[in-house]
Structures are given as C-alpha cells and as structure tokens.
BADRENSE-704923 format. One record per residue: residue number from 1; residue in one letter; x negated, y negated, z of N, C-alpha, C, O in turn. Coordinates in pm, whole numbers, plus 32768, in hexadecimal, padded with zeros to 4 digits. Each point is the difference from the previous one (the first is absolute). Example, Ala and Ser with C-alpha at 12.3 -4.5 7.8 and 13.67 -1.06 7.14 Angstrom:
// residues 2
 seq type neast nnorth  nup caeast canorth caup ceast cnorth  cup oeast onorth  oup
   1    A  7AD9   8239 830C   8059    7F89 8000  7FA6   7F88 8000  7F98   8002 8042
   2    S  808B   7F95 7F76   7FAE    7F89 8006  804D   7F93 8049  7FCD   7F91 8011
This chain:
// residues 98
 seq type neast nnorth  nup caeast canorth caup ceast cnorth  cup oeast onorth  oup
   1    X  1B9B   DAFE C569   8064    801A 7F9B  7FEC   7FA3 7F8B  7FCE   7F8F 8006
   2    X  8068   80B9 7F7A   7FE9    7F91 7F80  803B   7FA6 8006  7FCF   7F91 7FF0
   3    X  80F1   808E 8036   8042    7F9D 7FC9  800F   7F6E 805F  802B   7F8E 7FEB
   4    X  7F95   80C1 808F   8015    7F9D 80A4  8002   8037 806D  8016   8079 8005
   5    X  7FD7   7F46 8060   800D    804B 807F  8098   8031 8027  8064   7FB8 7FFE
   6    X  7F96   80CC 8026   80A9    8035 805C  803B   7FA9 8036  8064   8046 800E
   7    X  7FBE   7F4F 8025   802B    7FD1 804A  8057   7FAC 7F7B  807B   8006 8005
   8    X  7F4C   7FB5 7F92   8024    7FC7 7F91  8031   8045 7FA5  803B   7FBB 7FAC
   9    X  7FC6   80AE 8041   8021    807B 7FAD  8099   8040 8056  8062   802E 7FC6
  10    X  7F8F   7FC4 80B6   8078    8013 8041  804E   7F68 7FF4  807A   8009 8001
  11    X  7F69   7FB3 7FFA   804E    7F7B 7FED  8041   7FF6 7F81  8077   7FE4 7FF3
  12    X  7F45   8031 7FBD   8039    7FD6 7F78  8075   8090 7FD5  8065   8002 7FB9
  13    X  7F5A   8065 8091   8088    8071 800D  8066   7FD0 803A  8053   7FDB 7FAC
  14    X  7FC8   8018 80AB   8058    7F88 805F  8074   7FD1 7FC0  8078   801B 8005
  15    X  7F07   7F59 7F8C   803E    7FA7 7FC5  8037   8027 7F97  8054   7FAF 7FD9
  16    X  7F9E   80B5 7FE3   8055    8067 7F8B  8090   800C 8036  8066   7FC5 7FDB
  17    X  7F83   80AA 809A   8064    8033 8044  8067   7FA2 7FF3  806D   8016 7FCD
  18    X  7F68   7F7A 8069   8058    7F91 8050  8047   7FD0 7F88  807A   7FFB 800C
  19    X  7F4A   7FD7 7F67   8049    7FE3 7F73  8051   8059 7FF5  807A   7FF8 8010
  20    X  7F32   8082 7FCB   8057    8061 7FCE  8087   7FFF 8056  8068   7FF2 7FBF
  21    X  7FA2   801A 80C2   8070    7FD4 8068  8052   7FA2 800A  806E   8008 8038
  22    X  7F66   7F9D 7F96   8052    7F82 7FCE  803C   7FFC 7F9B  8072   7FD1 7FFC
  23    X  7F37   8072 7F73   8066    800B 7F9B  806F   806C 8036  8075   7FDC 7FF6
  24    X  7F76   808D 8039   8075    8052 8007  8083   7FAD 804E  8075   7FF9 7FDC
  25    X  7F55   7FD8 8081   806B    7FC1 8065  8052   7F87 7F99  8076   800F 7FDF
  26    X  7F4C   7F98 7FFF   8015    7FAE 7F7D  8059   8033 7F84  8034   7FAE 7FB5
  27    X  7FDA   80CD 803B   8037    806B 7FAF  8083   7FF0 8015  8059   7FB4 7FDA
  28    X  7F93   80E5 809B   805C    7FFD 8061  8082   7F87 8010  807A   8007 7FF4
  29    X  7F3B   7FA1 8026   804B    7F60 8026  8061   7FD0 7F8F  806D   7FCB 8016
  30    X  7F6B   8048 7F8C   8014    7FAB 7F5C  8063   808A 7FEC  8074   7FE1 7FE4
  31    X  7F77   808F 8023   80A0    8061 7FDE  8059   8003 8073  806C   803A 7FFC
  32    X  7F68   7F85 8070   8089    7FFF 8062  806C   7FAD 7FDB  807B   8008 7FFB
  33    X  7F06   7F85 7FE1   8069    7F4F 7FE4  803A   8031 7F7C  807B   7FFA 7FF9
  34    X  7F41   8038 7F97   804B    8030 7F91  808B   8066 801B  805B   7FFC 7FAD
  35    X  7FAD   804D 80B2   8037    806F 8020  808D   7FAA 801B  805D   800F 7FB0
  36    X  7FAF   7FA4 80B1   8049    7FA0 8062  802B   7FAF 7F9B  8079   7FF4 7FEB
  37    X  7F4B   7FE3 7FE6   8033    7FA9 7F8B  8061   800F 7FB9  8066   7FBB 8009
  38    X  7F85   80AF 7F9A   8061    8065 7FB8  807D   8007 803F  806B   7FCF 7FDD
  39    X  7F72   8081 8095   80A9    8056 802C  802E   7FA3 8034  807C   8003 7FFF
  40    X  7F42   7F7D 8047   8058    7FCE 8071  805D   7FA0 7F9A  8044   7FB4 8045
  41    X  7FCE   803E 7F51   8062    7FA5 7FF3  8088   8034 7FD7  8005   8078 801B
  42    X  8079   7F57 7FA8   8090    7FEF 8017  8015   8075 7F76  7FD3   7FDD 7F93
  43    X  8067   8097 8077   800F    8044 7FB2  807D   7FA3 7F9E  806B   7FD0 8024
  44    X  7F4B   8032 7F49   8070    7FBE 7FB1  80B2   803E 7FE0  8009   8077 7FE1
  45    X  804F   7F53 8025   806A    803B 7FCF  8019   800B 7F67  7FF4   7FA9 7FAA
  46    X  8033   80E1 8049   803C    8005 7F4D  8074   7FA9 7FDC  8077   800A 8020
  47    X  7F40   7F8F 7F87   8077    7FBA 7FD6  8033   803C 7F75  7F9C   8028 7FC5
  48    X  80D4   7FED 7FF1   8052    801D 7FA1  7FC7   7FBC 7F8D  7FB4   7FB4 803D
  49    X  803B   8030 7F42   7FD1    7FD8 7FA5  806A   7FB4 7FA8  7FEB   7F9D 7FBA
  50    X  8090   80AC 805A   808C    7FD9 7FEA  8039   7FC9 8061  801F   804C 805D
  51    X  800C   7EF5 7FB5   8076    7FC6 8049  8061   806B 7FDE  8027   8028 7F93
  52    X  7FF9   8000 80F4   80A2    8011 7FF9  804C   7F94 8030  7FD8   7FC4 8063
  53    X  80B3   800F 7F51   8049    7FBB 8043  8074   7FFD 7FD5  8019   8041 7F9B
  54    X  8065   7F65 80B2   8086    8058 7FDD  7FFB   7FE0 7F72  7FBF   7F9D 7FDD
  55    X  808B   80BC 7FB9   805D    7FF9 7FB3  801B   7F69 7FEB  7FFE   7FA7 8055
  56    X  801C   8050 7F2F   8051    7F81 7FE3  808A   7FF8 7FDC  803E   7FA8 7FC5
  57    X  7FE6   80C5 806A   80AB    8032 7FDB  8011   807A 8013  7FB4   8049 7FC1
  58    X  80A9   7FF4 8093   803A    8071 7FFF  804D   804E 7FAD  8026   8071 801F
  59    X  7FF8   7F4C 7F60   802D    8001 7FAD  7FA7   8063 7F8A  7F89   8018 8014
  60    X  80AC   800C 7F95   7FE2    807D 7F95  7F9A   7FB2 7FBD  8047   7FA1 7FE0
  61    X  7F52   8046 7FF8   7FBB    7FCF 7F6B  8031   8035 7F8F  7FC5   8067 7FDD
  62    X  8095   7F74 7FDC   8020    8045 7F95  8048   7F7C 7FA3  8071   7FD7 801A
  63    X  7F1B   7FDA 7F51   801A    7FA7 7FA3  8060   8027 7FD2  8060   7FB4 7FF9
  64    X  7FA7   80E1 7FD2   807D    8019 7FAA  808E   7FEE 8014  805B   7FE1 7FB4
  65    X  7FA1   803C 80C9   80A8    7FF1 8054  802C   7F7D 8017  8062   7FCC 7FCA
  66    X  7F44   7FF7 8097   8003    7F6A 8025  7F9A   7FD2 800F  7F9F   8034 7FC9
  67    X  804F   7F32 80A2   7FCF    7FB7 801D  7FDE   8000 807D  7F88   7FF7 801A
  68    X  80D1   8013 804C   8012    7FF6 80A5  7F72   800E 8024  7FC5   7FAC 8043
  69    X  8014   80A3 7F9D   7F73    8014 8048  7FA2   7F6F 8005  7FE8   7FB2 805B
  70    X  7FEC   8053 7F0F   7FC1    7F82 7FF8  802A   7F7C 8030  7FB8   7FA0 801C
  71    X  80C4   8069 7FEB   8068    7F7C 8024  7FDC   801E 8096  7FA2   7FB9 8021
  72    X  8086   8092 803C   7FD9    7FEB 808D  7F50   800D 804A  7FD9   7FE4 8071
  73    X  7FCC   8060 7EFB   7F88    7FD9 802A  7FD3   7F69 8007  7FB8   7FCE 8057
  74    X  8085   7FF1 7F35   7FD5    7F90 7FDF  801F   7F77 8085  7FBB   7FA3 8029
  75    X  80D5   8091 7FFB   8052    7FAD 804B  7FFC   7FFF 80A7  8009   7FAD 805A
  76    X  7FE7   80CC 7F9A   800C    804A 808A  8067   803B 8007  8042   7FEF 7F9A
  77    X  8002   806D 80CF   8072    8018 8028  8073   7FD8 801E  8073   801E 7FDE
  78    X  7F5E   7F9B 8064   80A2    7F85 802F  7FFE   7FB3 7FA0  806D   8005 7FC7
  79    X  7F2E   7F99 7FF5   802A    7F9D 7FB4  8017   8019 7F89  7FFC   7FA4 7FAE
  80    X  802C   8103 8021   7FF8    8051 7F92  8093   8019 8005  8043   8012 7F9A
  81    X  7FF7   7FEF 80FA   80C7    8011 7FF3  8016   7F7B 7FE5  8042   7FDE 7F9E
  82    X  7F89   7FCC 80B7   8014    7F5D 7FBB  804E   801A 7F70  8076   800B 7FDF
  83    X  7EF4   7FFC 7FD1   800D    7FEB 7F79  8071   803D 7FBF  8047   7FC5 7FAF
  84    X  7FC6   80A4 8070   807B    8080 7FF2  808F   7F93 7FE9  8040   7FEC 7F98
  85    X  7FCC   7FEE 80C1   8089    7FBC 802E  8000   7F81 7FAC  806A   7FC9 7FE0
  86    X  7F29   800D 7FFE   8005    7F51 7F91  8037   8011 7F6D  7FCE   8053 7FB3
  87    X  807A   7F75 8033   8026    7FED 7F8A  7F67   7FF1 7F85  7F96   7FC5 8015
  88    X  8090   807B 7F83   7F73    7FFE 7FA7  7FAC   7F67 7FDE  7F8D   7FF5 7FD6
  89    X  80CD   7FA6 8049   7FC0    7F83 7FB8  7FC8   7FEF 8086  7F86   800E 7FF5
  90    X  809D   7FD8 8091   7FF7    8004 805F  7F76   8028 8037  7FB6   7FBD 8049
  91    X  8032   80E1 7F77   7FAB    806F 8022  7F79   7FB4 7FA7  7F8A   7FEC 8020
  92    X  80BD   7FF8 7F71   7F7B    7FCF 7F86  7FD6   7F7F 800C  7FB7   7FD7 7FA6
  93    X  806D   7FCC 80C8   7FED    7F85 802F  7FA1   8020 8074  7F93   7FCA 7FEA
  94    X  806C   8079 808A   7FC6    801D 805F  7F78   804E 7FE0  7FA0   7FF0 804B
  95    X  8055   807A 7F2B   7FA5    8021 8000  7F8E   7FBD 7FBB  7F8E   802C 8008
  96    X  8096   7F5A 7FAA   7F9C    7FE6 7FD3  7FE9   7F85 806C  7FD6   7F9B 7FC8
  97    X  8034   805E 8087   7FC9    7FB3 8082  7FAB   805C 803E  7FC1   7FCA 805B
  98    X  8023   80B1 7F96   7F8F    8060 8053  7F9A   800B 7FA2  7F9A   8041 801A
C-alpha cells in the first residue's frame, strides 16, 4: 500500500473515530452544564417600579380649601390633633423647633 500498511491505516481510522467521539461527547457535555445552568436557578420576582406606601393623610389634597392635609403629612396624625388644640403662639413656638 502507498499510504502504509492496513493495520496502520486501520489505526489511524480508529484514532479519528475516537476524536471525532470525543469532540461530540465534549459537545454534548458543555450543553448539558449550559442547559442546567440556565434553568436551575431561582425564578426572579416582579418587583413594582413604583413604592407603594401609605398615604400621608387621609385627608382631601386640596390648597384651595385648606391646609389639613399638608399639616398632618408634615406632622403625622396624632401629633397633627396635638397641634389642632395649641394656641397659635404656642403652635408657632413648637414648630420652629422641627
């Protein structure tokens, strides 16, 4: 034979096979771990883009009418009847302490 004797000519067929067999398996291998990879982790939750949170008054927003609103956002609730009940010098003494 030109290229070699059969026996070497069957060997080096072999040794093809056997690459070629390895890359596939090697393949194979590298999209499982990719595969696994992917799905197995913690599906994210949709978070909102907008905080919701309570209100700062139950009260109307409305500048034109009154104040209350802003007055019990600012203050809070309870410490907003406080103020209610203080005499104005009283009221205008305490707030410029906040």
């Amino acid at each position: 034979m030109i290229g070699g004797s059969e026996p070497e000519v069957d060997q080096m067929k072999a040794g093809a096979a056997r690459t070629q067999s390895d890359r596939m398996i090697r393949s194979v291998l590298i999209c499982w771990v990719l595969f696994i990879a992917s799905s197995g982790g913690k599906p994210t939750e949709r978070k909102t883009k907008v905080h919701q949170e309570e209100p700062l008054s139950q009260l109307q927003h409305d500048d034109d009418k009154n104040f209350d609103y802003d007055h019990e956002a600012f203050l809070g609730q309870d410490e907003a009847k406080t103020f209610d009940q203080l005499s104005p010098d009283e009221s205008k003494r305490r707030l410029r302490s906040v």
